[in-house]
N, C-alpha and C positions, 0 to 999 in steps of 0.2 A: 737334120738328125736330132732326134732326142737327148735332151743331154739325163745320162745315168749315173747313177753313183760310182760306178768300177770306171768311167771314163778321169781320167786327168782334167784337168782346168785347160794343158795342152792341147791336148786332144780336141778338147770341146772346140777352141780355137780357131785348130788346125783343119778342123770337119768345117767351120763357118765359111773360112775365106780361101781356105785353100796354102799348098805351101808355096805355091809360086806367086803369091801376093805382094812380094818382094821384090819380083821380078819383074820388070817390063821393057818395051822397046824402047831405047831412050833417043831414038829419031824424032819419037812424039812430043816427048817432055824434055827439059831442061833442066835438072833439076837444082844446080845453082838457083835458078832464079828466083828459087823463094827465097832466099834470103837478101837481097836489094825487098823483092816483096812486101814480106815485113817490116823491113827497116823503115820503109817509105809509109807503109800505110800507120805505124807505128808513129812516127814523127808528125805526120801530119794531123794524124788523132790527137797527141798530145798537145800540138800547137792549137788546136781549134778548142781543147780544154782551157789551156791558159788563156785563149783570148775572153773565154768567158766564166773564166773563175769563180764570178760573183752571181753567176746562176748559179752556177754548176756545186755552190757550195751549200744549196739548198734542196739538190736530189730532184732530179728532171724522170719523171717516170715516160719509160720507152713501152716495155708489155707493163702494163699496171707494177705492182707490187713484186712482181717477177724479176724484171730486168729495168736498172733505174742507173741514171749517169752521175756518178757525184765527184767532186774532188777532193782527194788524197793526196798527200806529198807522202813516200815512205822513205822510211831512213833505213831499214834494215834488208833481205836481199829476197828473195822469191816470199813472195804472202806475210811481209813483216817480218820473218824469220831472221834470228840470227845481226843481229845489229851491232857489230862487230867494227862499223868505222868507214867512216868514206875509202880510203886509200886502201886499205885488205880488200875491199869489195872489189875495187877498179882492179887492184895485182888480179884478183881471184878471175875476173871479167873479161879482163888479158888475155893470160891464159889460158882459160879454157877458149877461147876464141881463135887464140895460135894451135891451141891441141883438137878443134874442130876442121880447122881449115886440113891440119896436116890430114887428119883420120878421113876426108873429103876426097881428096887427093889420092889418097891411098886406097881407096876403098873400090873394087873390080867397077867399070860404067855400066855393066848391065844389072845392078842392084839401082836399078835409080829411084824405087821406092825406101830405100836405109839412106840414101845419100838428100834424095828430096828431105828427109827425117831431119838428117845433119845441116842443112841450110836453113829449114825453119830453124833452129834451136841457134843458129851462129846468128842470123836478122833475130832473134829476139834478144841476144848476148847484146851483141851491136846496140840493140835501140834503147837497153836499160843502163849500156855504159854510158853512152852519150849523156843523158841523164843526170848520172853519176859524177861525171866529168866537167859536164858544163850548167849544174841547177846545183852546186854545192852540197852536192852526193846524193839528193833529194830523187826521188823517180815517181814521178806522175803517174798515179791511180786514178780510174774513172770507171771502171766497169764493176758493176754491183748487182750480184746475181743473188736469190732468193724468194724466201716465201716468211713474211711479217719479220718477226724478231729475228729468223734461223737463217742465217745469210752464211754465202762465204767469202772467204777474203776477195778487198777491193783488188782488182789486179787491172792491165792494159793490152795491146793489141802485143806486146814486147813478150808479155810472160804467157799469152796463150800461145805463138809459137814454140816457144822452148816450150809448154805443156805438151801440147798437141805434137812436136816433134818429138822432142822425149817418148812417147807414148807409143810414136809409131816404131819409133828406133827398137822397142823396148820389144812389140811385137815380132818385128822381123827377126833379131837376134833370136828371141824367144822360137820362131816357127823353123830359123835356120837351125838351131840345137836339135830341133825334132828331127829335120832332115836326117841329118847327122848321124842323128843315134836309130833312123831306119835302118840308116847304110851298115850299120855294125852287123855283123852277123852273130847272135846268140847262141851257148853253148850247145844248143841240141841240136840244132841247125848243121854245127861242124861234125858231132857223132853220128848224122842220118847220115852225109856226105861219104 
């Protein structure tokens, strides 16, 4: 579909992927499993940075000037942000870790694309507390995405799950609202009836 002006952003969305995008058989997928996932491919990136730190402090171009490996210790919490203290970070990291597991849990098994969402973002929790916990609150950046000067923040395999989880959590809720407000029946709808 075309996107128009009188279409919503929803809408536009909704026409892309469809609203059952959220939905799938979850005989096929696991959707726990992204989060060990994560966590694993997460740990093992970071330890293969620290073994070479002393490249890596010099900017290893991967796509040329595009995509380049460097190393970062950040102290503050998603993209620098917020550098508020080792310990609030680890409480905050907690937390949300125990309030993902529970929303996991809770959440119907035939959404396993929202619960798949919730597992990336808990294996990226997981892999930047560790971090936190055991680098003296320090969290291992390597991934260095841009073009010359105009870069964005260094981030790791830990905060693209929570992005990318985030992102998708954020769509499904987003298309489930849509659902939602089909199912409402609108007032002229009741005075035709």
């Amino acid at each position: 579909p075309v996107f128009q002006a009188e279409y919503g952003i929803r809408d536009f969305l909704l026409s892309l992927v469809g609203s059952e995008m959220c939905i799938r058989d979850s005989r096929t997928l696991r959707p726990w499993m992204w989060a060990p996932f994560i966590l694993v491919l997460d740990f093992v990136t970071k330890r293969a940075v620290l073994a070479n730190e002393a490249a890596l402090r010099a900017k290893i171009e991967v796509i040329g000037d595009f995509l380049r490996f460097i190393y970062v210790r950040n102290p503050g919490s998603a993209m620098g942000l917020f550098p508020v203290g080792r310990w609030v970070l680890i409480g905050v990291s907690l937390l949300a870790s125990i309030f993902l597991v529970w929303l996991y849990r809770s959440t119907e098994s035939r959404l396993v694309v929202r619960r798949s969402a919730m597992a990336a973002i808990l294996g990226g929790a997981i892999g930047n507390l560790i971090d936190r916990i055991f680098y003296g609150g320090l969290v291992v950046d390597f991934i260095d995405v841009g073009m010359g000067t105009s870069r964005f923040y260094t981030f790791n395999v830990a905060d693209a799950g929570v992005s990318v989880g985030g992102a998708l959590l954020f769509l499904c809720i987003l298309l489930d609202g849509r659902k939602s407000a089909d199912k409402i029946p609108s007032g002229d709808e009741e005075r035709a009836g």
